[in-house]
N, C-alpha and C positions, 0 to 999 in steps of 0.2 A: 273117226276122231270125234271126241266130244265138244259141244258146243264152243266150252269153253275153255279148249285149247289149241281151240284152231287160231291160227296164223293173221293180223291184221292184213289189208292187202297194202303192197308197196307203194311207195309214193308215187304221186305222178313224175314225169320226166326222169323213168330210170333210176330210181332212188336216189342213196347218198353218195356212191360214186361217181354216179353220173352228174349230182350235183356238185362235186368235187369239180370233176370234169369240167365243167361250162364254168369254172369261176376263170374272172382275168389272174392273170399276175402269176408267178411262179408259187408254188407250194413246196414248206420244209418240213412237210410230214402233220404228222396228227399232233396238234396244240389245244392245248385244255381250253374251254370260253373264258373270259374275263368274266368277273362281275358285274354285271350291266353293259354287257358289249352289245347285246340286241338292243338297248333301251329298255328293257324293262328293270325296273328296283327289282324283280324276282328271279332274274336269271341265273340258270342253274351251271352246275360244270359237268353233266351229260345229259341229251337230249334224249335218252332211252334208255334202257336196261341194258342195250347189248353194246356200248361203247358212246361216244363222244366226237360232235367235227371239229372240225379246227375253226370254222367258220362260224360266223354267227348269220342267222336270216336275213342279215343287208349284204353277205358277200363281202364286209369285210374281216380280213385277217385278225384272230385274236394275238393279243401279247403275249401269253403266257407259252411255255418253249415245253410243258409236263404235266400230267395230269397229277403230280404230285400238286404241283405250285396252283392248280385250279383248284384243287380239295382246300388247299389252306387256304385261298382267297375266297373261297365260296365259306369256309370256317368263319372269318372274316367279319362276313358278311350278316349271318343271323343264324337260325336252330334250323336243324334239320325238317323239321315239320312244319308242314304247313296247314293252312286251318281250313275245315270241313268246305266250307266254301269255295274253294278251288279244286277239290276234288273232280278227275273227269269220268268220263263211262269208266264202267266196272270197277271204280273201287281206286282207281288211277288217278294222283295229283297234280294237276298240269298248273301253271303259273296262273297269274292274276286272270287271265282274256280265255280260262277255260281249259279245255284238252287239249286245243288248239294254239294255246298263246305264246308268249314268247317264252315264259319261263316252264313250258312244261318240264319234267322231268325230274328227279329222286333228290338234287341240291336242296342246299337251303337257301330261302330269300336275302336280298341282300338287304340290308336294313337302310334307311334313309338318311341320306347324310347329316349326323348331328349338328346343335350350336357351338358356335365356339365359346370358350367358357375363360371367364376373366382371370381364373391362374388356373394354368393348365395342372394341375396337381392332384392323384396321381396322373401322369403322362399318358394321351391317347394315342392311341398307335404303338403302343410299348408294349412288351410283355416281359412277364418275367421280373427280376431285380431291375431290370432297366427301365418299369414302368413309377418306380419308387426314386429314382435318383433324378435332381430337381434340375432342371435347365437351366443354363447359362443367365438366360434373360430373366429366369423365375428369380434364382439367386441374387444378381445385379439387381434388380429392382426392388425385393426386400428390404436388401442392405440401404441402399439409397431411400428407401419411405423411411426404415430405422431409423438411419443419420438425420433426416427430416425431423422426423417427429420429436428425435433427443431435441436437435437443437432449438424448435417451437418452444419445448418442454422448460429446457433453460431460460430461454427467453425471457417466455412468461413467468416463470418462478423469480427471474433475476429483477423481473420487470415489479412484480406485485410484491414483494417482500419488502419490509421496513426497515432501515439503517438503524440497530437499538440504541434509545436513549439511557444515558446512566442515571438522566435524572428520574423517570419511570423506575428504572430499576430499584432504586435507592427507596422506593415507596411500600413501607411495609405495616405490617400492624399489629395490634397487643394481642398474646393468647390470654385466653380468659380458662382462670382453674373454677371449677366449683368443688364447695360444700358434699356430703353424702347427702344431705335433704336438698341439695340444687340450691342453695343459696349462693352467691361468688364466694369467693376465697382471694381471689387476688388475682388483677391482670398487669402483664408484664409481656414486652417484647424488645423490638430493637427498633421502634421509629427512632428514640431520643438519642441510638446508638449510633448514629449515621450523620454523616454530612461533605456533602461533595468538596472536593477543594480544587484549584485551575492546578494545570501542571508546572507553572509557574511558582506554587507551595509545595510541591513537593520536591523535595531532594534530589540534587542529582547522583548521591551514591544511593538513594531507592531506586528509583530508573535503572541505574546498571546495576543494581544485585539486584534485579527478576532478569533482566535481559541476557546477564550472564550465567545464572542460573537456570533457567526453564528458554530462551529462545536464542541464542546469539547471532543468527541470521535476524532479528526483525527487523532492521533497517534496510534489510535489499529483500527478503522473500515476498511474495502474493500477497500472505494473510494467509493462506491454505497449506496444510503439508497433503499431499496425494493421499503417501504414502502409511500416511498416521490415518489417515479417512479409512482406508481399505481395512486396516487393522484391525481397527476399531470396529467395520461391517461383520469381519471378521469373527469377531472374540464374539461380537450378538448372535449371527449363528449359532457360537457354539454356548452360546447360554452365559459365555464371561461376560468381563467387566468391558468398557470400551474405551477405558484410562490409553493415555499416553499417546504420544507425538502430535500435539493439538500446541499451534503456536499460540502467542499472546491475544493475536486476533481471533482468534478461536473460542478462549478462552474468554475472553471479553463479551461476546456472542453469546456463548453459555449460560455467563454469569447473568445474565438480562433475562434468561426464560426463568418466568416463574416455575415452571415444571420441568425437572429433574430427570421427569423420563430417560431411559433409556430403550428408543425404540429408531428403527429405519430411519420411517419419514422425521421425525426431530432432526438427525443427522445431515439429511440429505438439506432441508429446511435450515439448519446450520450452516452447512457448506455456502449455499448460494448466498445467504445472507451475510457470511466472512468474504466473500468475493466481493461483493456489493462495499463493504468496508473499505477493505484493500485499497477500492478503487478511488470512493469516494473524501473516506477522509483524510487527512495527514496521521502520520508516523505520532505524533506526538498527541492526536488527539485521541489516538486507540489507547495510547500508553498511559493517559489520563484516564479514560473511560474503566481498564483494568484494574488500575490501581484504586479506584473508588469503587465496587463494585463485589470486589474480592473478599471472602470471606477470612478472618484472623484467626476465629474461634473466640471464647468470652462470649459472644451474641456480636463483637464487633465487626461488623461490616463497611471496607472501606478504609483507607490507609489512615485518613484524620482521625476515626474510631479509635482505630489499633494504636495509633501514637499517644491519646490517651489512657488509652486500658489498661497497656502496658508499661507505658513511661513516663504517664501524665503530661506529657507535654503535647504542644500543639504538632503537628508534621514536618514543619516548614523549620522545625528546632532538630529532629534526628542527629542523632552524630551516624559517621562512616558503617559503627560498629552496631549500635542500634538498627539501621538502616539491613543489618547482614543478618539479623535475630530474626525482624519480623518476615523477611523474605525465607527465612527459611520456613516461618509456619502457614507459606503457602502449598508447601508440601503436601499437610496435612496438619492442624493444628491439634486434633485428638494425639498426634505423637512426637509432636514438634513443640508445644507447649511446657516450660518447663516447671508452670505447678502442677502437671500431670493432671491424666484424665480415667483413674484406670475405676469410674465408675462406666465409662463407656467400653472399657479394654484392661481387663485383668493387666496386660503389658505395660499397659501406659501410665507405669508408676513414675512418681514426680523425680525420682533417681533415676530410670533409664529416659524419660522425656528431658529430664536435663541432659544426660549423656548426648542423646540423638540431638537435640538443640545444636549443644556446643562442636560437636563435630559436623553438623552442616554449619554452622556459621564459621567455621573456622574455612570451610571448603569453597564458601559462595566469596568470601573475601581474597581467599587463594586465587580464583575463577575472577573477577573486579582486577587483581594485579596484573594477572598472566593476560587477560585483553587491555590492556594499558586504562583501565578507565579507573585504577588508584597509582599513585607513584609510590615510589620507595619507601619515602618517609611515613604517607599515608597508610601503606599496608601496615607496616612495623608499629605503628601507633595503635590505628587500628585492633591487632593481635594483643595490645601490652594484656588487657584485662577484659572477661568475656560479662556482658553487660546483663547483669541479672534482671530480669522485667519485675515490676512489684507485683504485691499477690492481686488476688480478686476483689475485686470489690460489690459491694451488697446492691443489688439496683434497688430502685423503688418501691416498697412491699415486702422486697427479699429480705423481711429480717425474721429475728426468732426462729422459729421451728417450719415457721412458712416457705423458707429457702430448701432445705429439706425435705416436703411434702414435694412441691413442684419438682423437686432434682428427681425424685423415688417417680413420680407419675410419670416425665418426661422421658425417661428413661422407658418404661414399661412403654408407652406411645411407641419408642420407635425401636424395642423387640418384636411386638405386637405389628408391624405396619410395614410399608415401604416404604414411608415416610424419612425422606435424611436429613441432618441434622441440620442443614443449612435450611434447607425448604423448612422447617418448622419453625425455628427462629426468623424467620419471615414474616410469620407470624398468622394469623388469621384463625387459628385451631381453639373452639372452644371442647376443654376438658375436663369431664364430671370424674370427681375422683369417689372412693370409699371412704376419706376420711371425716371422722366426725369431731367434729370443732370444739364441744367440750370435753370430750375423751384425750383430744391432744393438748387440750389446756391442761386440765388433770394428769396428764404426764409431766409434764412440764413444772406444773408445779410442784410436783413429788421428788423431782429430781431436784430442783433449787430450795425445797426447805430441808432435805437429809442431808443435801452437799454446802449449805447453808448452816447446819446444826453442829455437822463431823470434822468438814474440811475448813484449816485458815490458812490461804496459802502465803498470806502474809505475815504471818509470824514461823510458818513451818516450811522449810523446800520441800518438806519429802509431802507437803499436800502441791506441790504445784504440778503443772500438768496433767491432773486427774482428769481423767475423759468416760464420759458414759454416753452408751448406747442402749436404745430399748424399741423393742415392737410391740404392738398388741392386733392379733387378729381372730378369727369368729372360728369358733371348731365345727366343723362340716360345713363349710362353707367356705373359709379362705379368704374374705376379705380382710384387708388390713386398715383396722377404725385408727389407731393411732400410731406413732413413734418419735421417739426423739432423738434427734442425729448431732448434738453437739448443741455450741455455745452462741451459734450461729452465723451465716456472713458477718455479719457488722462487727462480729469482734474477731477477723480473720481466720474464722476455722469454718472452711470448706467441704473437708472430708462427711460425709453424712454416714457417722457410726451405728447407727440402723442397719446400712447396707453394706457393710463392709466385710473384707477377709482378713483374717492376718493374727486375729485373737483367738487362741488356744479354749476350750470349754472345759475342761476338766471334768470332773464326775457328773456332769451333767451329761455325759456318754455314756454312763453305765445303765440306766433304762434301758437303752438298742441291745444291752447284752443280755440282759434280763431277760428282755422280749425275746432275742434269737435260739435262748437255751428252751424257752420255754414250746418255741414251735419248733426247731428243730431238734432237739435234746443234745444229749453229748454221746463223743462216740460210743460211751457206755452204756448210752440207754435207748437209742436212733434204733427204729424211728420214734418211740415214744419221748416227749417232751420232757424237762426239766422241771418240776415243781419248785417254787422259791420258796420250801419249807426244806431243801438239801443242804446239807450242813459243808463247809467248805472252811480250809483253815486260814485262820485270820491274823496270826504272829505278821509281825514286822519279819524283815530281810528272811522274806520265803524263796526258797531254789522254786524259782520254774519250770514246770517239765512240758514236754513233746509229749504229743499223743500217743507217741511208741512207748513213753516212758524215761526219754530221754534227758538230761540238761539242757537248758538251752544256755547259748555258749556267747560268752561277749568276744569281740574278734581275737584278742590275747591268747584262746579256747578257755580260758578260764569260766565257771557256774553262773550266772545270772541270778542276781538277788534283785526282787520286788522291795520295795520300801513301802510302809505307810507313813501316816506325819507323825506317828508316835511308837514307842518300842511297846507299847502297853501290849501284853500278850491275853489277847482274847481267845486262843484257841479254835476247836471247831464252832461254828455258827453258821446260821441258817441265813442264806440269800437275803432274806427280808429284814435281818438284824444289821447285814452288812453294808447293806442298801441305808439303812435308819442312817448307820454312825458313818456315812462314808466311807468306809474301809477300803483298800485298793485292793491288797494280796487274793480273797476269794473271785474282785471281777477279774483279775487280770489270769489267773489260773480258770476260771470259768472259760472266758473268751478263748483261752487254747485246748481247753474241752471241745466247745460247741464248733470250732476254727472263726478266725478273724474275718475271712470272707463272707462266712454267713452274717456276723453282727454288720458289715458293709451293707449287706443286702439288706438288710432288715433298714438299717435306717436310711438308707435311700425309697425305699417303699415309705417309710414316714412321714420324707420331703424333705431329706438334708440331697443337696446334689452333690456328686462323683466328684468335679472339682474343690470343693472345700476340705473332701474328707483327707486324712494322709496316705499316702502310696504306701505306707510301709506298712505293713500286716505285721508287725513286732506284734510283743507284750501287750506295750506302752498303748498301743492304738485302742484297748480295751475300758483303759482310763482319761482318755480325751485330749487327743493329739491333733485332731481335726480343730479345723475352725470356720462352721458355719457360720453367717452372719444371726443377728438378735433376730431378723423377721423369718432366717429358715429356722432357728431354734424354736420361735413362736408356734411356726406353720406345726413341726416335726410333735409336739409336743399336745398340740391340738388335735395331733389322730389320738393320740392315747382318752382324751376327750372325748373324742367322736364314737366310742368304743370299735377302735380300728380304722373309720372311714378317712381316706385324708382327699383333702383340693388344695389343690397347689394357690400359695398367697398371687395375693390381686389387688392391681392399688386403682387400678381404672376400669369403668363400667360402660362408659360410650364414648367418642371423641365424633365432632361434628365439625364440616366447614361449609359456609355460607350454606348451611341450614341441611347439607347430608352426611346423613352417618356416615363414618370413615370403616369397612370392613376390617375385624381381624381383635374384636374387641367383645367376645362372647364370655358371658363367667365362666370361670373352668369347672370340668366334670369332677362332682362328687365319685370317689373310686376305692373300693374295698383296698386296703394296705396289708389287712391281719387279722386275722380272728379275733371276733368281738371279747371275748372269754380273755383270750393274751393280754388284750388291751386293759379290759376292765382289770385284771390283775396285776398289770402292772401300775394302773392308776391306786389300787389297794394296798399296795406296796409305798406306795412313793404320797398317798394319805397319811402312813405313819414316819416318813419323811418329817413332817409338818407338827404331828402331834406329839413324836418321842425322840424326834435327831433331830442332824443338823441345822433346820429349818424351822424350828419353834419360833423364831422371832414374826412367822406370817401366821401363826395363830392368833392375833392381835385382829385378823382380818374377821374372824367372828362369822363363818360359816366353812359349810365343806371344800375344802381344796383340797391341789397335791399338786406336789412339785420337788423339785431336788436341788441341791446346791452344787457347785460347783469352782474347786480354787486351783491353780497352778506353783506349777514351778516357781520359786524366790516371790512368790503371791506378783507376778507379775499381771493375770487379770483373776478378777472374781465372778461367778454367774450364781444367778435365778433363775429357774426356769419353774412356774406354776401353772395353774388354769383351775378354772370353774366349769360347768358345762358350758357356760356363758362366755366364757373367753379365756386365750391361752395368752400369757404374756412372759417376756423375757429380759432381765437384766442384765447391762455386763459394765466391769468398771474394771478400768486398764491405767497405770501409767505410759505417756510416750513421749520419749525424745523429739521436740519440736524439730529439730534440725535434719535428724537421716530417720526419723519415724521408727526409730529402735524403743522395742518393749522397754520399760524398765522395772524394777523391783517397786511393791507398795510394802517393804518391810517397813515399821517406822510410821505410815502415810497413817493421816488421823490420830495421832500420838498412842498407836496401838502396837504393839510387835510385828502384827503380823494381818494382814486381809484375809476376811473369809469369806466366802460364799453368802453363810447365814446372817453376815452379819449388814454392809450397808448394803450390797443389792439387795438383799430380803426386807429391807426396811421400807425401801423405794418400791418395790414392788408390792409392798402391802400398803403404803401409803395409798399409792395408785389405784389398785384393785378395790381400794374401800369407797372411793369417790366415782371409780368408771362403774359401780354394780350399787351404787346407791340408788334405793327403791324398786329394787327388781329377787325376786324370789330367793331364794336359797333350794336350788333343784336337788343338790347330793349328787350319787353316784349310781348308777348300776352296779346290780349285785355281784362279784367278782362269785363263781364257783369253783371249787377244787379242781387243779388244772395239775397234769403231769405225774413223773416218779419222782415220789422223798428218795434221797441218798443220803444218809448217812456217812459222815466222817468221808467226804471223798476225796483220797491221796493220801489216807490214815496207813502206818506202816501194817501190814499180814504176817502171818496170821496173828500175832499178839499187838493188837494195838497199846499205844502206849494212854497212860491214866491224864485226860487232858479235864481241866475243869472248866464247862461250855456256862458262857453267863445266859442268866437267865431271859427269858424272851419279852418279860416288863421291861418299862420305860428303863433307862440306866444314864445314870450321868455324862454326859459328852466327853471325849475326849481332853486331856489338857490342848489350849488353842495355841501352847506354843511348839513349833514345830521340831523337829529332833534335827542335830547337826546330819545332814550329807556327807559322808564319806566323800573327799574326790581322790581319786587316784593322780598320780603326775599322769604324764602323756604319756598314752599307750605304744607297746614298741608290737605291733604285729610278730607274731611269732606261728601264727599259719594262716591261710587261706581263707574267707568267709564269704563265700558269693549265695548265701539265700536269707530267706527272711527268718532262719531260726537263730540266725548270730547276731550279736549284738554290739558296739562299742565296747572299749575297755575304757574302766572306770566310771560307768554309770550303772548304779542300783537303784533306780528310780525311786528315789526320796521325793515324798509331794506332801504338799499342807492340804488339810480339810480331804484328803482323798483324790485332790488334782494329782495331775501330773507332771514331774519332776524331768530329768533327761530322758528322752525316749533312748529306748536301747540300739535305736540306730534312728540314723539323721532324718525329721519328720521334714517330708516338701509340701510347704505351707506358701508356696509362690514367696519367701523372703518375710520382708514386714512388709507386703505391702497388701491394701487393706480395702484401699478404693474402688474394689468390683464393682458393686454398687448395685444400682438395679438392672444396668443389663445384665449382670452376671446371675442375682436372684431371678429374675424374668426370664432370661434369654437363655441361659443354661451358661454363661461365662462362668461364672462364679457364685460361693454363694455365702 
């Protein structure tokens, strides 16, 4: 047998039986070693290759009852291997103390009892999912530091937070506008708007219309609603608002932060600080502290404010009914207000803010009865008559055209910001605006010496309520240097018709067609363009047709006739003739050439926005059914300028508070709208606008321009719209019902028949334009180059056209300027179906003076008359 497989010799005293043998105590068979039964950390679970004792080297009995349970105790324990250094003879592992020790043998060492560890987590001695699931005590003890630390946390926050003063609050300051060269312009705010009053001056039917309206628990709840708190955690997760279930004490809370944030910690910083209220003041003194503190709209802050803003009288005079008015424009005064706000909200016309008014103030009064805090008699009085608030009044500075600049910027501020309206009339913001001070004087005064020359409203009605709007802004670039929005606060007109919606454009639409045929052509000639040398028929009451070739059908099904303002039969003529003398019949059969969608899109690429334009893709929309405000006409009119390029208008360049920029206020990107070529074309076109139509009265202006006229229905308004390279500017002159904001007729107004385009907006507008470009170049125009396919006679009968005689393409005398009677038909009795946009009313053949527009062939949705979009709607994308 070779060396090395021979046989070690057996132990002394008889081996392991025999050691068996000689132990005391009864034996249950062969049991695995424990780990660490000999005393060593390295004791194994067999002490040789050929089996395992039950014993360990002191003789005594192990625990374990299997050598199953000694493998996983010795697993237990540490790795199977052990390290070079216990290795015994030949190659053989024996424990710590050698070949010899206690641990010899093939187990693994048992590892040394770890520290205990301050949260056992995962669990030792676990395995498995059960070393992941938290003990009793680990869970209890969390929970209990949790609840600890919250309540610290309260504590301290309930401890260090400040009970708000109203008179802090009530501490605000003037924003200051600037000049385009940074000179001021005028600062204005709401310190002088404000003044605390005891609750003892205000009213006790104001006290119960907010407590009946917004809290009716306040006199037994916390100051806290829970539930309104969670809500409101809520809605910020998901990105809303965190409006609604916030009591008076809450609100009062609110009212005192300068910052409007809404974020967590404000909230929670809220909460503790309404608790703190709750606790420490009286019922009566919170209800003071809200009522002062509270925003009315106007700028006024504070009940005393609002009592005079609205009623001119002091608080402490309210009646029942007044007292139910102003609680309602705690709601929201942007929609509670009833001179309307809808330069902040398309909606918020002075006829639905009245509506929403009277019907909360009808309800907060109902809500005062039914908690007993009016009697019988008191409500029934209350109800007789709903108390009208006076209009606005002009603050200090706010006069002229001043009131108007700051309305147009303030406005752009908080599209531009997250700035709200309350936090800004607080005041602190200074605002550099684009306008330039003698550019707006020179408007100003162009509008007061034509309407000073034409209009005497005192000897004429039909000159009274003549109203004009005008913008002037920079082409490729976008800024707006001047506008003039009315007659001003101080002599009660609000409305800033610069910014407004609601006035119709007439042929001042027809450029966008021009332009649309020219880049997309018709379907005759797609994809190749429209040349405005295509001759197109220009007769009064033309049948309209369908691209198939069809009628198009007024809802009766009877033919649709176009009108122009006179029967004069011009026959075929060329786009560029039709364009000269205004004519309607060629754009409006153009436009259902090219389709109405396309001319949408073209003049939205220009800068008119989606909401001004008309929903209804008719005829009619081809000849100016739309009613963009004066500063998107300006904007729109200025890419034709730009040969193509358009930037959307801009009335503000930086806004700063206590000395940092406010983000959100970058000039806007110059951006390709059209082909330079379209552009210039169409500027070449609507040059002889100027020189040989309707527009000759701005040849007086004594350099190159171009521009188009523009007159409506019953000459309800009239437009200009010209430019230089130098600047694009736009006229509009409307009459309006003072009382429900209804257009009216300028038949008659200036002791003339009839309003044209050409005649006083072109007067105003060339006034103007002679004094804003005084001493500055005569640049001209880019070359326009032949652009598109001539068409010939298009819609002429086949194959034998009939013998028409086309006037010639020299200057030609203007139109007669009186308009041709309107056919109306009685009311239409439907006699079939019309659900698209190729049928039309019965009874309207679109009769229009100067090449406006007359009845559209179906009902144009121009938001009503209402007209106050303003500048969110131009800035913000509301309206425009």
């Amino acid at each position: 047998m070779s060396e090395h497989r021979r046989k070690p010799p057996p132990p002394q005293g008889g081996g392991r039986a025999a050691a068996r043998r000689g132990q005391p105590g009864p034996s249950s068979g062969r049991r695995a070693a424990p780990r660490g039964a000999t005393g060593s950390s390295a004791d194994s679970y067999g002490s040789s290759s050929h089996g395992s004792d039950s014993y360990g080297s002191g003789g005594e009995e192990r625990p374990y009852g299997s050598r199953a349970e000694a493998r996983r105790a010795a697993q237990r324990g540490g790795g199977r291997r052990r390290t070079a250094d216990n290795a015994g003879p030949g190659g053989r592992r024996g424990g710590p103390g050698g070949p010899t020790g206690p641990g010899r043998g093939r187990g693994r060492a048992a590892a040394p009892p770890g520290k205990k560890r301050f949260i056992d987590y995962p669990r030792a001695g676990k395995y498995g999912w059960h070393r992941w699931v938290p003990s009793w005590k680990l869970v209890s003890g969390l929970f209990i530091g949790f609840v600890g630390a919250l309540v610290a946390m309260v504590g301290i926050g309930f401890a260090m937070v400040q009970i708000p003063s109203e008179n802090i609050a009530a501490k605000s300051q003037n924003n200051v506008y600037y000049w385009a060269d940074n000179s001021r312009m005028v600062a204005t705010g709401t310190g002088v708007n404000r003044q605390n009053v005891t609750i003892d001056k205000i009213p006790e039917a104001m006290q119960y219309a907010v407590i009946s309206a917004e809290n009716k628990s306040f006199y037994k709840d916390s100051g806290v609603d829970p539930m309104g708190i969670v809500r409101a955690l809520a809605n910020m997760a998901r990105g809303g608002q965190t409006q609604g279930g916030s009591t008076i004490t809450q609100q009062f809370v609110k009212n005192t932060y300068l910052s409007q944030d809404q974020t967590v910690t404000r909230k929670f910083r809220e909460m503790f600080i309404s608790i703190k209220v709750g606790a420490k003041l009286k019922k009566s003194q919170i209800l003071q502290g809200y009522l002062n503190t509270s925003y009315y709209g106007r700028g006024a802050y504070g009940i005393q404010a609002a009592a005079q803003t609205y009623y001119n009288v002091d608080a402490v005079k309210l009646t029942d009914s007044q007292c139910a008015v102003l609680a309602a424009l705690l709601k929201g005064p942007t929609y509670y207000d009833p001179a309307g706000n809808p330069d902040l909200d398309k909606s918020a016309t002075q006829k639905a803010n009245t509506q929403r008014s009277k019907d909360r103030w009808r309800w907060i009064l109902g809500e005062m009865h039914k908690d007993k805090h009016l009697t019988d008699a008191q409500y029934q009085k209350a109800l007789q008559e709903y108390p009208t608030p006076q209009g606005r009044k002009a603050t200090k500075g706010m006069t002229g055209q001043i009131s108007y600049l700051a309305d147009t910027a303030k406005k752009y501020v908080l599209s531009h910001s997250d700035i709200s309206e309350a936090d800004f009339d607080r005041g602190g913001y200074q605002i550099y605006t684009t306008f330039k001070k003698n550019k707006v004087n020179d408007l100003a005064a162009a509008v007061k010496k034509i309407q000073k020359s034409r209009l005497d409203p005192k000897r004429r009605d039909l000159d009274k309520y003549v109203q004009f709007g005008a913008a002037s802004v920079v082409p490729n670039d976008g800024a707006i240097v001047a506008l003039y929005g009315g007659d001003g606060y101080e002599n009660g007109h609000f409305t800033n018709n610069a910014d407004t919606s609601g006035v119709p454009v007439g042929s001042t639409w027809k450029p966008f067609v021009l332009a649309a045929a020219m880049e997309y052509g018709t379907y005759k000639t797609q994809p190749e363009g429209l040349s405005p040398l295509s001759k197109y028929n220009g007769n009064d009451k033309l049948k309209v047709l369908n691209q198939d070739g069809s009628t198009v059908l007024k809802k009766d099904g009877s033919p649709f006739y176009q009108r122009n303002e006179s029967d004069h039969r011009w026959g075929y003529i060329t786009l560029r003739k039709a364009m000269e003398q205004s004519i309607n019949t060629p754009f409006v059969q153009l436009g259902m050439d090219v389709g109405m969608s396309k001319v949408r899109d073209v003049a939205g690429s220009a800068g008119i926005l989606p909401q001004s334009m008309s929903k209804d893709l008719n005829p009619s929309f081809a000849i100016g059914t739309s009613t963009p405000s004066a500063i998107r006409m300006a904007d729109a009119y200025a890419t034709f300028a730009a040969s193509g390029k358009q930037a959307d208008p801009y009335s503000v360049t930086s806004v700063k508070k206590d000395g940092v920029d406010v983000p959100g206020f970058e000039q806007p990107k110059v951006k390709r709208a059209m082909d330079s070529n379209i552009a210039n074309n169409v500027t070449d076109v609507l040059q002889n606008v100027i020189q040989n139509g309707t527009g000759q009265n701005a040849k007086a202006l004594g350099r190159t321009a171009a521009g188009k006229t523009g007159t409506t229905d019953s000459n309800k308004s009239a437009w200009f719209v010209g430019y230089t390279q130098q600047l694009s500017t736009s006229v509009a002159m409307f009459r309006e019902n003072p009382k429900d904001h209804e257009l009216l007729s300028m038949n008659g107004t200036a002791g003339v028949p009839s309003i044209h385009g050409g005649d006083i907006p072109t007067s105003v507008w060339t006034e103007y334009m002679k004094a804003a470009l005084k001493g500055s170049n005569d640049l001209g125009f880019p070359e326009a180059t032949e652009i598109g396919k001539v068409q010939d006679e298009v819609g002429a009968p086949s194959p034998t056209p009939s013998v028409t005689i086309t006037p010639s393409e020299t200057p030609s005398e203007t139109p007669s300027a009186t308009p041709s009677e309107t056919a109306t038909s009685p009311s239409p009795t439907v006699s079939q179906p019309c659900n698209n946009w190729k049928c039309v009313p019965t009874g309207t053949d679109g009769g229009t003076t100067d090449g406006g527009v007359s009845s559209s062939p179906t009902p144009t949705d121009t938001t009503g008359t209402t007209r106050g979009n303003g500048n969110g709607g131009i800035f913000a994308g509301q309206t425009g």
